[in-house]
KOLZA-189295 format. One record per atom (N, C-alpha, C, O): residue number from 1; chain; atom name; x, y, z. Coordinates in steps of 0.05 Angstrom, whole numbers, plus 5000, padded with zeros to 4 digits. Layout:
REM residues N
NUM | A | CA | X | Y | Z $
...
***
This chain:
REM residues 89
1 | A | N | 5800 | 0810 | 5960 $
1 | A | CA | 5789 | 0798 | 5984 $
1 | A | C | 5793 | 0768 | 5983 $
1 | A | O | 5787 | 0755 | 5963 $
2 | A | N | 5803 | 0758 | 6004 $
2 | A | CA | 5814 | 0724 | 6007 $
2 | A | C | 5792 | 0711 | 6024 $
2 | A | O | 5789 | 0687 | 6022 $
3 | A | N | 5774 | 0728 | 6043 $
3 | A | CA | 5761 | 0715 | 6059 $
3 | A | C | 5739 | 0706 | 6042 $
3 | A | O | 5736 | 0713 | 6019 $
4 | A | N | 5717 | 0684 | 6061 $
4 | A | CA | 5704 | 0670 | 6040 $
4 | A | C | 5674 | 0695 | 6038 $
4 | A | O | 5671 | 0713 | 6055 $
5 | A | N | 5659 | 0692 | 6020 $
5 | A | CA | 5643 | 0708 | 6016 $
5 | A | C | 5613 | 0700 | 5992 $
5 | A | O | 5611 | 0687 | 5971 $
6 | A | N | 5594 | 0716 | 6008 $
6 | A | CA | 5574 | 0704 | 5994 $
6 | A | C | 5555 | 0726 | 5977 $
6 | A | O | 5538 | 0735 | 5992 $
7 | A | N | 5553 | 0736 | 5955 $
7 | A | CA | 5538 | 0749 | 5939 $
7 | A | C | 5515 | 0736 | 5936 $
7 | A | O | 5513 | 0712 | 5931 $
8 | A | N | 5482 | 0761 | 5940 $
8 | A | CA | 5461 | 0752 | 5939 $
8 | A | C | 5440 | 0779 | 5926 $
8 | A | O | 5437 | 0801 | 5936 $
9 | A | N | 5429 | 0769 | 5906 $
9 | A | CA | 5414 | 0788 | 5895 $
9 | A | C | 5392 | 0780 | 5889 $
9 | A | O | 5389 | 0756 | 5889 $
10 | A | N | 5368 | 0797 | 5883 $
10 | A | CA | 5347 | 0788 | 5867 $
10 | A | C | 5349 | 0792 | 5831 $
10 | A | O | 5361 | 0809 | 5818 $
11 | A | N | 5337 | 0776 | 5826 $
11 | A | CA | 5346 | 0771 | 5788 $
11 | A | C | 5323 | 0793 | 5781 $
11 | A | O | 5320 | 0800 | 5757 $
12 | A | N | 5313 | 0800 | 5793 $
12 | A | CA | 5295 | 0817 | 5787 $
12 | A | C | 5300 | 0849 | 5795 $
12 | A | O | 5283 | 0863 | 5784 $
13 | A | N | 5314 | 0863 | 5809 $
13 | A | CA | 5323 | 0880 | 5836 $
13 | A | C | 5311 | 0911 | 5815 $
13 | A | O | 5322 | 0924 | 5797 $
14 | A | N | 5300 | 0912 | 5820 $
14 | A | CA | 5285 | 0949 | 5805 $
14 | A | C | 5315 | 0972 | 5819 $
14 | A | O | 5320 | 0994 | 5809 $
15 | A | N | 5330 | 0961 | 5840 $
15 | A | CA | 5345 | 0985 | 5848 $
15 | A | C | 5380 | 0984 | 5833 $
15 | A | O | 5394 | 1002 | 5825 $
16 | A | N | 5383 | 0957 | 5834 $
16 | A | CA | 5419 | 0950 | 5833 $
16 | A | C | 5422 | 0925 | 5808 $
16 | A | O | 5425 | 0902 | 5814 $
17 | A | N | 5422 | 0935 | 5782 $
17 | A | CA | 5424 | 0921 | 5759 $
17 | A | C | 5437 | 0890 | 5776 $
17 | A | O | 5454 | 0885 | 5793 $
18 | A | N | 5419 | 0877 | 5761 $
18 | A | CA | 5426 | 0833 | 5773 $
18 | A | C | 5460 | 0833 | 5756 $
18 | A | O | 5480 | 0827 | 5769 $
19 | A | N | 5462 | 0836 | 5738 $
19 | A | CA | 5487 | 0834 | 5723 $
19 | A | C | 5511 | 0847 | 5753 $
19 | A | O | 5530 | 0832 | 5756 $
20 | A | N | 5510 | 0860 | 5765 $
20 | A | CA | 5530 | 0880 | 5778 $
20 | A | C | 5531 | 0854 | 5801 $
20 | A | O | 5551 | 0855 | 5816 $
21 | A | N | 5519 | 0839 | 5803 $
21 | A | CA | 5525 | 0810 | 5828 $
21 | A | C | 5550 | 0797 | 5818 $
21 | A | O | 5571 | 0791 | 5830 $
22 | A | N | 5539 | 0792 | 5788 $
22 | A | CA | 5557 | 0771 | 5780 $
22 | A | C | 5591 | 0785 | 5770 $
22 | A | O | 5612 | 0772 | 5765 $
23 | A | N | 5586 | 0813 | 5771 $
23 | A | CA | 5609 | 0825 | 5767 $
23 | A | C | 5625 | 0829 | 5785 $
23 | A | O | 5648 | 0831 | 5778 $
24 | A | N | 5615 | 0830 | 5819 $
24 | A | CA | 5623 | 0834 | 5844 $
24 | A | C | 5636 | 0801 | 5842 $
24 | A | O | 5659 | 0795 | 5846 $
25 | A | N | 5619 | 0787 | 5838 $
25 | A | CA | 5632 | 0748 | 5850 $
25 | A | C | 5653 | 0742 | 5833 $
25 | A | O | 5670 | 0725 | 5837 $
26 | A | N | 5651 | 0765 | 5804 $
26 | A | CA | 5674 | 0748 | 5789 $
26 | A | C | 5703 | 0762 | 5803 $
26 | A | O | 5722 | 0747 | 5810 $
27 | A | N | 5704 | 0786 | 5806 $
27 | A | CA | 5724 | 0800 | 5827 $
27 | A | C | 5731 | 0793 | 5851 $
27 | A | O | 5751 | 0802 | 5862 $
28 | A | N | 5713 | 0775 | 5862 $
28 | A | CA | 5728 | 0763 | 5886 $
28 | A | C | 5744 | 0741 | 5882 $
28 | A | O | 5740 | 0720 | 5870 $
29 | A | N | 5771 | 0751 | 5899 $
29 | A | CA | 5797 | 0728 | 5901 $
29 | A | C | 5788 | 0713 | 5921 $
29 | A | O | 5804 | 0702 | 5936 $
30 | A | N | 5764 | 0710 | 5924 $
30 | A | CA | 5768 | 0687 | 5952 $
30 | A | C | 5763 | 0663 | 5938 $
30 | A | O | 5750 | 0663 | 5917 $
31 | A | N | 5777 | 0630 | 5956 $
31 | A | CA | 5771 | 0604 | 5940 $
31 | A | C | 5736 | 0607 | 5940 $
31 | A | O | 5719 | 0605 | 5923 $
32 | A | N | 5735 | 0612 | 5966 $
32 | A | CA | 5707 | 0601 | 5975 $
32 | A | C | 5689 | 0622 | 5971 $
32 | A | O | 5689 | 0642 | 5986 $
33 | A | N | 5667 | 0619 | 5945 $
33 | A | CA | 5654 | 0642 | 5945 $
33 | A | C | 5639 | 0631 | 5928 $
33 | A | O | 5647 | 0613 | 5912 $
34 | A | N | 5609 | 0644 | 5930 $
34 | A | CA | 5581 | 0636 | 5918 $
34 | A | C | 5566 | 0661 | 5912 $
34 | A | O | 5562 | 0681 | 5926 $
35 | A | N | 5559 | 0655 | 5890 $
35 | A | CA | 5534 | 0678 | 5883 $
35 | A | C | 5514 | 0662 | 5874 $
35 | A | O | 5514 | 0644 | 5858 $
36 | A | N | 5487 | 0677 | 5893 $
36 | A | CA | 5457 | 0669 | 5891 $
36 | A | C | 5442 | 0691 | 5881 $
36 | A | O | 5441 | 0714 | 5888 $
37 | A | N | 5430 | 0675 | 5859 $
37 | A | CA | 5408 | 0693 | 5846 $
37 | A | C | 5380 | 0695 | 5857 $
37 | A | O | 5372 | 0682 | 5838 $
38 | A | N | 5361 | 0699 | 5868 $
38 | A | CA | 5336 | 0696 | 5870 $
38 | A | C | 5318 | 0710 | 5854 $
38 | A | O | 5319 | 0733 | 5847 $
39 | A | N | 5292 | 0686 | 5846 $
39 | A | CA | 5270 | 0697 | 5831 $
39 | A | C | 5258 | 0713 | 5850 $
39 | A | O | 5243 | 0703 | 5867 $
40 | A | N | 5262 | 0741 | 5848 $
40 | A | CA | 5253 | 0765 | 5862 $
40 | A | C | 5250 | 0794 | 5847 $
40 | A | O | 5267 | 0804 | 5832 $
41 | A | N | 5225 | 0807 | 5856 $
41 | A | CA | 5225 | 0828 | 5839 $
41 | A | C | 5227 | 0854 | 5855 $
41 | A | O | 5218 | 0873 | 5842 $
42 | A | N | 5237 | 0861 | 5881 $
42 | A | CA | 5247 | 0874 | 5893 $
42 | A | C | 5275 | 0873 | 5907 $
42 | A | O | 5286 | 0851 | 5906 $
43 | A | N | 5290 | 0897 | 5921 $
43 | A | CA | 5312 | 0905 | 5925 $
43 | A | C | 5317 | 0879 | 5952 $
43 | A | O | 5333 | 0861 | 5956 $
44 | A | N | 5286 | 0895 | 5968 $
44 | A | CA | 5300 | 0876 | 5998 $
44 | A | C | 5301 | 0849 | 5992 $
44 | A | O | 5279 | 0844 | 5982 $
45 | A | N | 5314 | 0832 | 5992 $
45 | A | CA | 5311 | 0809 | 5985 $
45 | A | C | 5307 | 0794 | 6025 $
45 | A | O | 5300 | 0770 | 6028 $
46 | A | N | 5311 | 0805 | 6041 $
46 | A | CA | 5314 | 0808 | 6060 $
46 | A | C | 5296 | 0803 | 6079 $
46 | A | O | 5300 | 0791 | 6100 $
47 | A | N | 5265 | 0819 | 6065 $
47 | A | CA | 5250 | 0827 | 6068 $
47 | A | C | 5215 | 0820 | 6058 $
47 | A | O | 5207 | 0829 | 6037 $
48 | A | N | 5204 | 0810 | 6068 $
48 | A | CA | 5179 | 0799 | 6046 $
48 | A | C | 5171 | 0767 | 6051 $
48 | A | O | 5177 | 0754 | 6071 $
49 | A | N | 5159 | 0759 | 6033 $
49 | A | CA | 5153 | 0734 | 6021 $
49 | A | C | 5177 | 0718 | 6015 $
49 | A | O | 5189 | 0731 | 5998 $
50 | A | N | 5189 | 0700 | 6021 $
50 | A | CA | 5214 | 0679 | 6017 $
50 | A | C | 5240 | 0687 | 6031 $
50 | A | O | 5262 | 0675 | 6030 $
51 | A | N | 5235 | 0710 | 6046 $
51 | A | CA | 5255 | 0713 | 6066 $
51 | A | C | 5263 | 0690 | 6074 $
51 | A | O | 5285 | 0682 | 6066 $
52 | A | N | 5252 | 0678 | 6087 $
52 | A | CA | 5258 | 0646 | 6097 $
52 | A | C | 5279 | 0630 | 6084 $
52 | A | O | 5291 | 0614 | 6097 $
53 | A | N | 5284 | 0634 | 6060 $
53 | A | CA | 5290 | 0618 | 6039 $
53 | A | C | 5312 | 0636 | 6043 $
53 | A | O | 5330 | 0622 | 6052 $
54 | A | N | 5318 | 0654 | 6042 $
54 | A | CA | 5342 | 0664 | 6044 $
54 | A | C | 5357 | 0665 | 6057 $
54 | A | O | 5381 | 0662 | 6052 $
55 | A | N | 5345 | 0673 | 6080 $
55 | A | CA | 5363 | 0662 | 6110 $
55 | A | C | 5378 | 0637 | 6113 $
55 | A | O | 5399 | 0631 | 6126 $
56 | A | N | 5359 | 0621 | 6096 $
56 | A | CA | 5364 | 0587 | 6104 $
56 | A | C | 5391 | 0586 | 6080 $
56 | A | O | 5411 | 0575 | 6089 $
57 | A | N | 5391 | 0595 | 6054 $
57 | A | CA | 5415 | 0598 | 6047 $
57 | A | C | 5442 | 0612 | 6054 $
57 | A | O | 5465 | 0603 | 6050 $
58 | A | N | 5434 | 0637 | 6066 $
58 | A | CA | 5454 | 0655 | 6081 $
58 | A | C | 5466 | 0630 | 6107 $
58 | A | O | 5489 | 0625 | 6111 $
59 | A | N | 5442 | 0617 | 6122 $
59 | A | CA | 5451 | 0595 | 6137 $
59 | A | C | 5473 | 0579 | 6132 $
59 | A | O | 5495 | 0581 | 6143 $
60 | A | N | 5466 | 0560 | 6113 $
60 | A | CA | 5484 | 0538 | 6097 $
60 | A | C | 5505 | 0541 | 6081 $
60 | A | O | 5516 | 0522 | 6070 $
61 | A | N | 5515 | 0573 | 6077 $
61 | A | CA | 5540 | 0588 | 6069 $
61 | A | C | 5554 | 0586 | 6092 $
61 | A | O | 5575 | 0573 | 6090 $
62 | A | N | 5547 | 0596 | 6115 $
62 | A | CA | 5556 | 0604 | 6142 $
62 | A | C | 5567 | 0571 | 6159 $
62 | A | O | 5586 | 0571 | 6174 $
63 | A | N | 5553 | 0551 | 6153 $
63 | A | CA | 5552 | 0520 | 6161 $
63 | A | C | 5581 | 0515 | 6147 $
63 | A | O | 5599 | 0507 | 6162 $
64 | A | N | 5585 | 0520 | 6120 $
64 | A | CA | 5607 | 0502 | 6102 $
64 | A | C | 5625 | 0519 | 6101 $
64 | A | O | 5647 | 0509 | 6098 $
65 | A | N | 5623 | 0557 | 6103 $
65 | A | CA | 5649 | 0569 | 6098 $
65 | A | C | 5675 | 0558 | 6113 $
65 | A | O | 5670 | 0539 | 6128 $
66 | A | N | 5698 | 0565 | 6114 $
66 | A | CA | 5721 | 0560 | 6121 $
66 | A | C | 5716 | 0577 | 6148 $
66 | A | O | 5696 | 0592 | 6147 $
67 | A | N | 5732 | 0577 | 6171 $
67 | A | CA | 5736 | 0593 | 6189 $
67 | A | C | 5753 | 0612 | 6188 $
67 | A | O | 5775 | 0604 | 6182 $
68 | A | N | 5753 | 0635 | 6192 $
68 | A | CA | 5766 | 0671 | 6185 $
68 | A | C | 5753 | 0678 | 6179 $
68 | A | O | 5733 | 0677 | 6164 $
69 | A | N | 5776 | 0702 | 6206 $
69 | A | CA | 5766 | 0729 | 6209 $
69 | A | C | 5793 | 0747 | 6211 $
69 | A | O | 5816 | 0742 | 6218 $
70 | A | N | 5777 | 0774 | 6202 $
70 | A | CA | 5800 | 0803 | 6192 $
70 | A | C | 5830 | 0798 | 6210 $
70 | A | O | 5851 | 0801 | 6198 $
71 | A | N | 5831 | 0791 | 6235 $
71 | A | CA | 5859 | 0783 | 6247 $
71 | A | C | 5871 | 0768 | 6239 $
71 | A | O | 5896 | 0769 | 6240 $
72 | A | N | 5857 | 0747 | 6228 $
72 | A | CA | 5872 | 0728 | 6218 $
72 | A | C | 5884 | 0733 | 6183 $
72 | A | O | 5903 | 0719 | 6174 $
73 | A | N | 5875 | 0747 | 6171 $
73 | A | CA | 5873 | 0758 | 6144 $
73 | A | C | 5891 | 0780 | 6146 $
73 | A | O | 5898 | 0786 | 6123 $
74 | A | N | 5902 | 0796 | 6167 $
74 | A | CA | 5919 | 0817 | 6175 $
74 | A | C | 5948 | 0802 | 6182 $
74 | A | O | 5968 | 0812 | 6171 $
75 | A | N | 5951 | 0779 | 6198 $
75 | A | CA | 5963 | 0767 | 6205 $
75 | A | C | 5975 | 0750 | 6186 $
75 | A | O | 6000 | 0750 | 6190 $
76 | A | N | 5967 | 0731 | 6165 $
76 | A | CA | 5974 | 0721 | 6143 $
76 | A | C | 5978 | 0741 | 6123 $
76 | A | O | 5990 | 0734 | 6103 $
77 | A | N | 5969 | 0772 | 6125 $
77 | A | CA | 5991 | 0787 | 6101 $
77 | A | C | 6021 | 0800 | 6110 $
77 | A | O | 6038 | 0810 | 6096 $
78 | A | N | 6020 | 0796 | 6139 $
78 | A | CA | 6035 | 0810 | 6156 $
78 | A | C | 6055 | 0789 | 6144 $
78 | A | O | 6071 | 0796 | 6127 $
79 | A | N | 6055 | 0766 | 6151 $
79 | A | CA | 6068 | 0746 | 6143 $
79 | A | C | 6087 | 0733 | 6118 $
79 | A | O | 6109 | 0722 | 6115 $
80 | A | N | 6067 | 0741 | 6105 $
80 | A | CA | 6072 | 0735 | 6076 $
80 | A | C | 6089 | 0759 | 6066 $
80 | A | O | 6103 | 0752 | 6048 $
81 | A | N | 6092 | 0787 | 6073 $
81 | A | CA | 6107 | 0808 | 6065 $
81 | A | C | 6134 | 0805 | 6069 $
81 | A | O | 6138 | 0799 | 6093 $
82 | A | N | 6155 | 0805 | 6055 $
82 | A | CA | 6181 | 0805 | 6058 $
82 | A | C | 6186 | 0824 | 6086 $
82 | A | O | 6172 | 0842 | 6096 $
83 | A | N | 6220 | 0809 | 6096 $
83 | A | CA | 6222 | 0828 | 6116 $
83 | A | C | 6233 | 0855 | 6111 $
83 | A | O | 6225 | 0871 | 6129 $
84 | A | N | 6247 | 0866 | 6094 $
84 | A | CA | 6252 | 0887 | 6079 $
84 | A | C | 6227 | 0904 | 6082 $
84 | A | O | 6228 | 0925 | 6095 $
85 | A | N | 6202 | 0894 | 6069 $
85 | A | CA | 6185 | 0911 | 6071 $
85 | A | C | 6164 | 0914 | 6096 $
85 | A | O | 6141 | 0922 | 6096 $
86 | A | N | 6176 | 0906 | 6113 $
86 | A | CA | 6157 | 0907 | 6141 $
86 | A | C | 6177 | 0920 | 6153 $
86 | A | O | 6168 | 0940 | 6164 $
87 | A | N | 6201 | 0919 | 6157 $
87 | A | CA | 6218 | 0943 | 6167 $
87 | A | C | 6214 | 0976 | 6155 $
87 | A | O | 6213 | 0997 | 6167 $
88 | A | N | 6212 | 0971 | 6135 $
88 | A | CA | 6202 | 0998 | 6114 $
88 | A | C | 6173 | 1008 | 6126 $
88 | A | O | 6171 | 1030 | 6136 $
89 | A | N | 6158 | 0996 | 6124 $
89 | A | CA | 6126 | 1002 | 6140 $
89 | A | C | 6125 | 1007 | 6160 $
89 | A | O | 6103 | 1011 | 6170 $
***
């Protein structure tokens, strides 16, 4: 994945081991990409007490990411493929 992208967990999560965030962010090819931990001891992080706080981060990812979307990510592999192999496809 090239698009930019934001991983968010609680450090605490009773459902989806916290380690499996940082395994997802290290696998992303995108430049632009952040993983947030929160001191939280449930799944929804979404949901609850400091929601606010999360949104407002989910916010300020969304403010600084790069612009793209899937057409444009379809279109730059379309691109980048030799012509040999776009005749073949």
């Amino acid at each position: 994945m090239r698009v930019p992208a934001l991983v968010m967990q609680a450090s605490k999560d009773p459902t989806v081991n916290p380690v499996s965030a940082q395994a997802i962010y290290e696998g992303l090819g995108s430049e632009f990409k952040e993983l947030l931990l929160f001191e939280r001891y449930r799944h929804g992080i979404i949901n609850g007490r400091g929601r606010e706080h999360v949104f407002a981060c989910l916010d300020h990812f969304l403010q600084r990411a790069p612009r793209h979307t899937a057409m444009e990510e379809l279109t730059l592999e379309h691109e980048a493929a030799p012509v040999a192999q776009r005749a073949a496809g």
